[in-house]
ZALO-455144 format. One record per atom (N, C-alpha, C, O): x, y, z. Coordinates in steps of 0.05 Angstrom, whole numbers, plus 5000, padded with zeros to 4 digits. Atoms other than C-alpha are relative to their C-alpha. Example, Ala and Ser with C-alpha at 12.3 -4.5 7.8 and 13.67 -1.06 7.14 Angstrom:
BEGIN
501849765000;524649105156;501850245000;503950245013;498449764999;527349795143;498550225014;499550445018;
This chain:
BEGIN
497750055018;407424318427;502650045016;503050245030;496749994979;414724208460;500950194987;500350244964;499049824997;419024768468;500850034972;500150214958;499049935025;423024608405;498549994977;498750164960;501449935021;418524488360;497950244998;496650254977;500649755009;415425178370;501950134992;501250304975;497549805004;422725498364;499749964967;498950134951;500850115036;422325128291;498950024988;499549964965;502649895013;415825368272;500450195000;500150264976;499949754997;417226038289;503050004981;502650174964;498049835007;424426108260;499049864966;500549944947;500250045038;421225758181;498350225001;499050374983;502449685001;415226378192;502250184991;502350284969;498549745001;420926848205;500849984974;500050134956;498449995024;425626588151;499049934969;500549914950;502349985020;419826498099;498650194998;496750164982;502949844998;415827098114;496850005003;494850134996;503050174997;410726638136;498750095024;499650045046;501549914976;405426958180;497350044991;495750234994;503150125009;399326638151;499249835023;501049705034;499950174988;395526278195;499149724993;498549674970;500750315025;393825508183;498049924991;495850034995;502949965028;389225268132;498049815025;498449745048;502250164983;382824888155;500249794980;500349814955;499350285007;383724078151;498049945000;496549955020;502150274993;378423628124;501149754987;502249754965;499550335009;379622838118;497249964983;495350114988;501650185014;375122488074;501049764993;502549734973;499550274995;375921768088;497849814983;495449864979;501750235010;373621118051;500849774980;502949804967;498550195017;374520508011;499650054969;497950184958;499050035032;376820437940;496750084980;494749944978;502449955017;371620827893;497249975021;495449815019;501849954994;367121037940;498750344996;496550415004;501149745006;366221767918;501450215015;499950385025;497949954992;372322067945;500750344994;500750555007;499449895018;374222407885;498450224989;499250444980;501249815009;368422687868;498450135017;496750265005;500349784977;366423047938;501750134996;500850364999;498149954990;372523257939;501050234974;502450424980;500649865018;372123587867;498350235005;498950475003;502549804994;365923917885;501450265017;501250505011;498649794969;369624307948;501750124993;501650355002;498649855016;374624527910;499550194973;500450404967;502149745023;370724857851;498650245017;498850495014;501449744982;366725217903;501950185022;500750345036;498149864984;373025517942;501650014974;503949984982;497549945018;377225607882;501949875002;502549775024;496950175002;383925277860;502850205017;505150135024;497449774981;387625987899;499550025022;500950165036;500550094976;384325767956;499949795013;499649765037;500250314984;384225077967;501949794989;503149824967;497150115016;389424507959;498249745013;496749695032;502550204979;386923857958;502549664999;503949634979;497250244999;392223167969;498449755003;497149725023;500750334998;390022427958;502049875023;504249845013;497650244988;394321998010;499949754993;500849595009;498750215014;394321417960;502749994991;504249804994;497549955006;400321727931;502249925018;504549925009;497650144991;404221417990;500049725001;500649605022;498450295003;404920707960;501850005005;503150215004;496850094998;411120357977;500049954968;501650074953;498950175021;410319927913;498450124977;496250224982;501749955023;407920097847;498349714991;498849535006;501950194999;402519547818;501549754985;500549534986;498150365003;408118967788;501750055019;503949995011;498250144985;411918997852;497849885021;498449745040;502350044977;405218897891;498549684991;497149535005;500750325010;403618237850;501149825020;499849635028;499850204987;408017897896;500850015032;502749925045;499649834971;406918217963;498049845012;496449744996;502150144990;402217848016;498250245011;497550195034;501649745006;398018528015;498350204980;499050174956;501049855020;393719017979;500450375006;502550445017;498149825003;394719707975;498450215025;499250435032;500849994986;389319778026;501149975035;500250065056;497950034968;394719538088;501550154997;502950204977;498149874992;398019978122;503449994991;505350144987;496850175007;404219598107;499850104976;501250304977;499849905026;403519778038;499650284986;499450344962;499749724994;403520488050;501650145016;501250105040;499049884978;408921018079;498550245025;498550485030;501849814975;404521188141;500550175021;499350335035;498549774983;409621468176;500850324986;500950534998;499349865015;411721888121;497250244991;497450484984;502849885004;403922098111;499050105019;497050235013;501649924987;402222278177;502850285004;501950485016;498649885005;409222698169;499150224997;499150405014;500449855018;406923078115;496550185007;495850405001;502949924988;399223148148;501650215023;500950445022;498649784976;403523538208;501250224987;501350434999;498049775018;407523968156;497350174990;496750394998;503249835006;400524188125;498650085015;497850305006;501749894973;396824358180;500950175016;499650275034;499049824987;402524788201;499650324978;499350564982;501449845016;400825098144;503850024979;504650204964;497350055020;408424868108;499649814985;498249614989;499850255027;409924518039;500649825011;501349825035;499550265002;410823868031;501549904974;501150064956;499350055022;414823487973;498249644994;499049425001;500550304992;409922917958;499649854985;498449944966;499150135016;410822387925;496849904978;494650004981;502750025026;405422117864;500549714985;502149604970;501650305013;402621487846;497650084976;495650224978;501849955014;399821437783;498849814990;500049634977;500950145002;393721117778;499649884975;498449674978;500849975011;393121087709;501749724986;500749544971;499550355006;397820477696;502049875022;503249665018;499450104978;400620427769;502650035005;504049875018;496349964992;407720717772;500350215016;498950425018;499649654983;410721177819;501850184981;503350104963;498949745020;413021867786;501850125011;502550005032;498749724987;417222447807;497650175025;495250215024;502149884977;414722777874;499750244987;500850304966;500949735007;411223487873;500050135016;499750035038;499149844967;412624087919;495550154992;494150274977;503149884999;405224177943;499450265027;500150215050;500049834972;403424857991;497350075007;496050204991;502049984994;397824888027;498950235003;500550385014;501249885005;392325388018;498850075024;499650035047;501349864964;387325728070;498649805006;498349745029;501750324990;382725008059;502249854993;503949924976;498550165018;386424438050;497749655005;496049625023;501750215001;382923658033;501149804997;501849714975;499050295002;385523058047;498349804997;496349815011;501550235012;382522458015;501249764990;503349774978;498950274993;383621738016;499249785011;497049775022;501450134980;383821108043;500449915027;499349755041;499750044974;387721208100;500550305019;502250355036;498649744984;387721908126;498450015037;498550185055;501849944970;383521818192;500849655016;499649535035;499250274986;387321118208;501349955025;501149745037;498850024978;391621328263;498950315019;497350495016;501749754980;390621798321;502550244993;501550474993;499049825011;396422218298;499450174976;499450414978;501449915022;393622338225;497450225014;497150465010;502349845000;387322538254;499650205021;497550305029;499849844984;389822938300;500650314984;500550534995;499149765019;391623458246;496850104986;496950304972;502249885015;384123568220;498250145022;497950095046;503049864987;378224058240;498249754999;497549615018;502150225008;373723558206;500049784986;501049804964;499750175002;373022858201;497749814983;495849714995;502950145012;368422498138;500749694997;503049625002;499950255008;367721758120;497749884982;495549794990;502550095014;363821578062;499049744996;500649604984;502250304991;359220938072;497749884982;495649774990;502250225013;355620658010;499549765005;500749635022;501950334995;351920018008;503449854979;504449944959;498350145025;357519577973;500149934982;502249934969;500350085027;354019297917;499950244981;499750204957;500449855016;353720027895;503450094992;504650134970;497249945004;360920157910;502249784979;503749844961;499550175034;362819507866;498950074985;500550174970;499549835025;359619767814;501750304991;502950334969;498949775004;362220437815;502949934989;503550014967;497350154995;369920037827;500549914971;502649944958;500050185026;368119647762;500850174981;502950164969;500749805027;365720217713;502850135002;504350134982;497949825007;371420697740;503149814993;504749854975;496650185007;377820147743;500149944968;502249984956;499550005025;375619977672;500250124979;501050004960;500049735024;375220647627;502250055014;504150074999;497549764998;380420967665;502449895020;503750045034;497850174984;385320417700;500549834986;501949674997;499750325014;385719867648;499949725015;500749495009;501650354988;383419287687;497950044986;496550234978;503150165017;378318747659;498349985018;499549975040;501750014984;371618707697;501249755023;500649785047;499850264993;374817967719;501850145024;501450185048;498149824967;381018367752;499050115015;500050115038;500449744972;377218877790;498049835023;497549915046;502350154978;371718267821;501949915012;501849915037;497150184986;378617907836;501250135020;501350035043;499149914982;381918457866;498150125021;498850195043;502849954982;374918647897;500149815029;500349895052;500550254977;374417947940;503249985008;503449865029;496749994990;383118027948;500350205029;501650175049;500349754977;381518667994;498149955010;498050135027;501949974980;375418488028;501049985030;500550165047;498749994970;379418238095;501150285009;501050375031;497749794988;383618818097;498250324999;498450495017;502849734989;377419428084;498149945022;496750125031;501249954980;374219028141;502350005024;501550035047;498449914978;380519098182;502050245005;503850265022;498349794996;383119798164;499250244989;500450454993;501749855018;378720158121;497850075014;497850295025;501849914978;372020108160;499450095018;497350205025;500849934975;374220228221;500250345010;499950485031;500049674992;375020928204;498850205002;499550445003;502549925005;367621038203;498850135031;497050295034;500049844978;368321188280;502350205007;502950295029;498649824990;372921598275;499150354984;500450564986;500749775021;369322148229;497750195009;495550105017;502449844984;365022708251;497550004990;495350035002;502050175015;360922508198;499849864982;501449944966;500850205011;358321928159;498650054982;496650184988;501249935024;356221998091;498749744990;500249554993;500550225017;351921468052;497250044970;494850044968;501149985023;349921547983;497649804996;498449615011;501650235002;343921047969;497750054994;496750274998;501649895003;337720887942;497350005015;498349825028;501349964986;331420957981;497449714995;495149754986;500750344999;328920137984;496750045007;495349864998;501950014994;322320408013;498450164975;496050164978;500749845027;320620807947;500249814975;499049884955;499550255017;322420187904;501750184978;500850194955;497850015006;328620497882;502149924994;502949845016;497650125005;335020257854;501850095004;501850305016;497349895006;342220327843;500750254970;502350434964;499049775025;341120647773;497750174999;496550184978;502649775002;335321207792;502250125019;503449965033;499849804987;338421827826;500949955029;499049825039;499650114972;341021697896;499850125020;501250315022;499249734989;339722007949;501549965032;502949755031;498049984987;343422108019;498950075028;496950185036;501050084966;343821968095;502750125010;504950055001;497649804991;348522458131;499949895028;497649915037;499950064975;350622158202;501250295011;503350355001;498949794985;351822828247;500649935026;498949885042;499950104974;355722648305;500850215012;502050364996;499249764993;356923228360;502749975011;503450085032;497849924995;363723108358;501850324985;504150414990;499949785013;363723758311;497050195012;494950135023;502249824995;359724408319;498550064970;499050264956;502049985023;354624298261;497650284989;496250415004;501949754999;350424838228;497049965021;496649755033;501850084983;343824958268;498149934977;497450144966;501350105014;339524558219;497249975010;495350014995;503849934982;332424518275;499350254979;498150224958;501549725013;330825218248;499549934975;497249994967;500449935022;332025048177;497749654993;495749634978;501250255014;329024358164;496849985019;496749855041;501849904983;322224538191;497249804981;497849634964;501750195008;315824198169;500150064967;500249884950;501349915035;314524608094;502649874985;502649884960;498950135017;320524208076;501249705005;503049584993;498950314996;321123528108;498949774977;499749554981;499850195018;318623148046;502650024985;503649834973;496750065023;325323338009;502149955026;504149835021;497249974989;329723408073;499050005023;497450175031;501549964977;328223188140;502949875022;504749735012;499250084980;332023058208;499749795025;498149875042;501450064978;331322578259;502149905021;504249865011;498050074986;335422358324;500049684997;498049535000;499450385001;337921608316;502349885020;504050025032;496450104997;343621128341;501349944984;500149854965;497750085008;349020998316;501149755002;500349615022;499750334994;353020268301;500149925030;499149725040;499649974976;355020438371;498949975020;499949885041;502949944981;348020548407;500750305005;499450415023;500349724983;350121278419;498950234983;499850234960;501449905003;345921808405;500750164964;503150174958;498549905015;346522158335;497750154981;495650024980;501349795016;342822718289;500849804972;503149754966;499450055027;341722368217;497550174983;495050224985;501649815021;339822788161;499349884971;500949734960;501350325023;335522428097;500150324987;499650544997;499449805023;337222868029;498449874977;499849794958;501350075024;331322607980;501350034970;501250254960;500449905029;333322527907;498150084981;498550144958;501949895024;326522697881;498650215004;496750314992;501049654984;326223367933;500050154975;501550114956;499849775023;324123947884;502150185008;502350275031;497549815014;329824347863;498950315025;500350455041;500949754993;325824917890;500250065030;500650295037;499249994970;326424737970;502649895008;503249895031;497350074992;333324477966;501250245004;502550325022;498649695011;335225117941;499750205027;501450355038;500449844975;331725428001;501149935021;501150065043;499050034969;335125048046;502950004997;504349955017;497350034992;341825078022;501050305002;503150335015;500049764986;341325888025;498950095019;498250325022;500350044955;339825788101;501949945005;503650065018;496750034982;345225468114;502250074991;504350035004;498149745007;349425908074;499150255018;500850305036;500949824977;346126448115;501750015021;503350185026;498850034979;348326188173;503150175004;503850345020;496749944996;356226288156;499850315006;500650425026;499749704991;354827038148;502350134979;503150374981;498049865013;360027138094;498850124970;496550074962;501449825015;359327598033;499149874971;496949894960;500150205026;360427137971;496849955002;495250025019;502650125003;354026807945;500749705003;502849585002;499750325009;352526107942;501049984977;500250124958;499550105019;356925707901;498349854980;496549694988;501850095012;353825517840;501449694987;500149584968;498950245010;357824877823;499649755020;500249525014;501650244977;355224437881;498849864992;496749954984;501550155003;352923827866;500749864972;499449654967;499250025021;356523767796;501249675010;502749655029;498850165003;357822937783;502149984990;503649814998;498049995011;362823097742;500950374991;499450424973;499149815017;365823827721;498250114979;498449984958;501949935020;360324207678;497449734998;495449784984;501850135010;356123597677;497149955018;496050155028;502149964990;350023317710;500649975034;502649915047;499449884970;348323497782;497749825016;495849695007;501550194981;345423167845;500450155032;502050195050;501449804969;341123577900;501549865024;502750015039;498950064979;343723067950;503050085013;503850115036;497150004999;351023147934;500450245000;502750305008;499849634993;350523907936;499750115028;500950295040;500049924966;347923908006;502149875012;503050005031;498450164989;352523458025;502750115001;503950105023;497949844993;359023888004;498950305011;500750445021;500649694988;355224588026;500349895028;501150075042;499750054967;355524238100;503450015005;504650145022;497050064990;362924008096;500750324987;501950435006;499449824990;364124738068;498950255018;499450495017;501349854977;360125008124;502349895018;503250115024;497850024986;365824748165;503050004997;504649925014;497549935018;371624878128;499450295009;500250385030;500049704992;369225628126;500450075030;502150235037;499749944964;368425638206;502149935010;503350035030;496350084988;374625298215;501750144992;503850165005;497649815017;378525738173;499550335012;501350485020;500649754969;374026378215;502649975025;504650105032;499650014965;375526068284;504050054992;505050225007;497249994999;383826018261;501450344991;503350455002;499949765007;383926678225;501750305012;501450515000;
């Protein structure tokens, strides 16, 4: 960090009484309704609301949704986002200082009054462009990208834009095929940039669908220090949860982990207090893991899936400590 911008860090500590140190960054990257929202829910129930702060970077539209009718973009281009202003505010957080940030609301597409947001000991960025530039992602510990099959993520796109966005099924296939160019030229490509790859889905060799239980393919790349999972995923539980080394789109080498949806309850459980184990801290396992929604029904896959990302949140927030 250049000279002055430590003098500047150090004299807002002083003149704030700020001598916390900075929170631990995770991105969670991906396109429009892919499950964003509700990882990102989960991680925050299980760290508390006095511990964790969590920021969408959709909120930096330029346009609200009638100035974007006649823009040659979707809300998916860069261009149609302040990215300078976002990767700003990603540097201000990670120093572990507020931000004033501004708010898009999805609910009939206008921008609002900004909000003074201050980051916590975790903090969660989520979106669909937080891992787009090498500056942004220079501010995280850990880097996700969630990766459904598409026909699951259009549906998902459909059900949620219509109960709780007011678009007609017709608008959301419209604006569906309006953004395809631009999620394969700015959205996807952020699937190498993530330490790991998430993909919800259902298991095609089981004669499974989209509407039975789903379960989940964890790409572990060692660009992070992952729990030690050999020890725990051992034979007495590779029918619910097994490991194996693969490639990647890339060809390069990569740890993927298979999360059964029809594993018994009873060996998930054992394996997700192992790798709670591991951390070594006093708390118990969180019992809200895996919740689809707030109090409602729950999904073994999607429980392991945030107990890993806060297995690195916790160690990141250790190692800075």
């Amino acid at each position: 960090m250049p000279d002055k911008q430590i003098a500047i860090q150090r004299a807002w500590q002083r003149d704030n009484g700020n001598s916390r140190s900075r929170p631990a960054m995770l991105a969670i990257a991906g396109d429009s309704a892919a499950g964003k929202t509700t990882l990102t829910q989960g991680l925050v129930a299980a760290l508390g609301v006095l511990h964790c702060t969590s920021i969408c970077t959709d909120h930096y539209h330029r346009f609200d949704r009638e100035e974007r009718k006649d823009k040659p973009f979707t809300p998916l281009h860069p261009d149609c986002n302040y990215v300078e202003v976002m990767e700003q505010h990603l540097q201000l957080i990670a120093l572990g200082q507020p931000i004033l940030q501004p708010v898009y609301d999805h609910s009939n597409g206008t921008l609002t009054r900004p909000i003074l947001i201050e980051p916590r000991d975790y903090v969660i960025i989520e979106g669909l462009l937080p891992l787009h530039s090498k500056l942004s992602r220079a501010c995280f510990d850990i880097g996700v990208y969630l990766d459904p099959p598409e026909e699951i993520r259009y549906d998902w796109k459909i059900k949620r834009d219509t109960s709780k966005r007011g678009y007609t099924e017709e608008q959301v296939r419209a604006d569906l095929e309006k953004r395809e160019p631009e999620s394969a030229e700015f959205i996807r490509p952020q699937r190498a940039h993530a330490d790991i790859v998430v993909r919800f889905a259902p298991i095609e060799e089981r004669g499974e669908s989209a509407d039975d239980p789903l379960s989940a393919t964890l790409l572990l790349r060692p660009t992070a220090p992952h729990p030690d999972l050999a020890s725990i995923l051992t034979e007495d539980v590779s029918k619910a949860i097994h490991m194996k080394l693969t490639r990647d789109d890339d060809g390069k080498p990569v740890d993927a982990v298979h999360i059964h949806a029809y594993a018994d309850p009873e060996v998930t459980e054992k394996v997700k207090q192992a790798i709670w184990d591991q951390l070594g801290v006093a708390e118990p396992l969180p019992d809200t893991l895996g919740e689809l929604e707030p109090g409602g029904p729950r999904s073994e896959p999607l429980a392991l899936t945030q107990l890993l990302l806060l297995f690195h949140l916790i160690q990141a927030r250790n190692s800075t400590a």
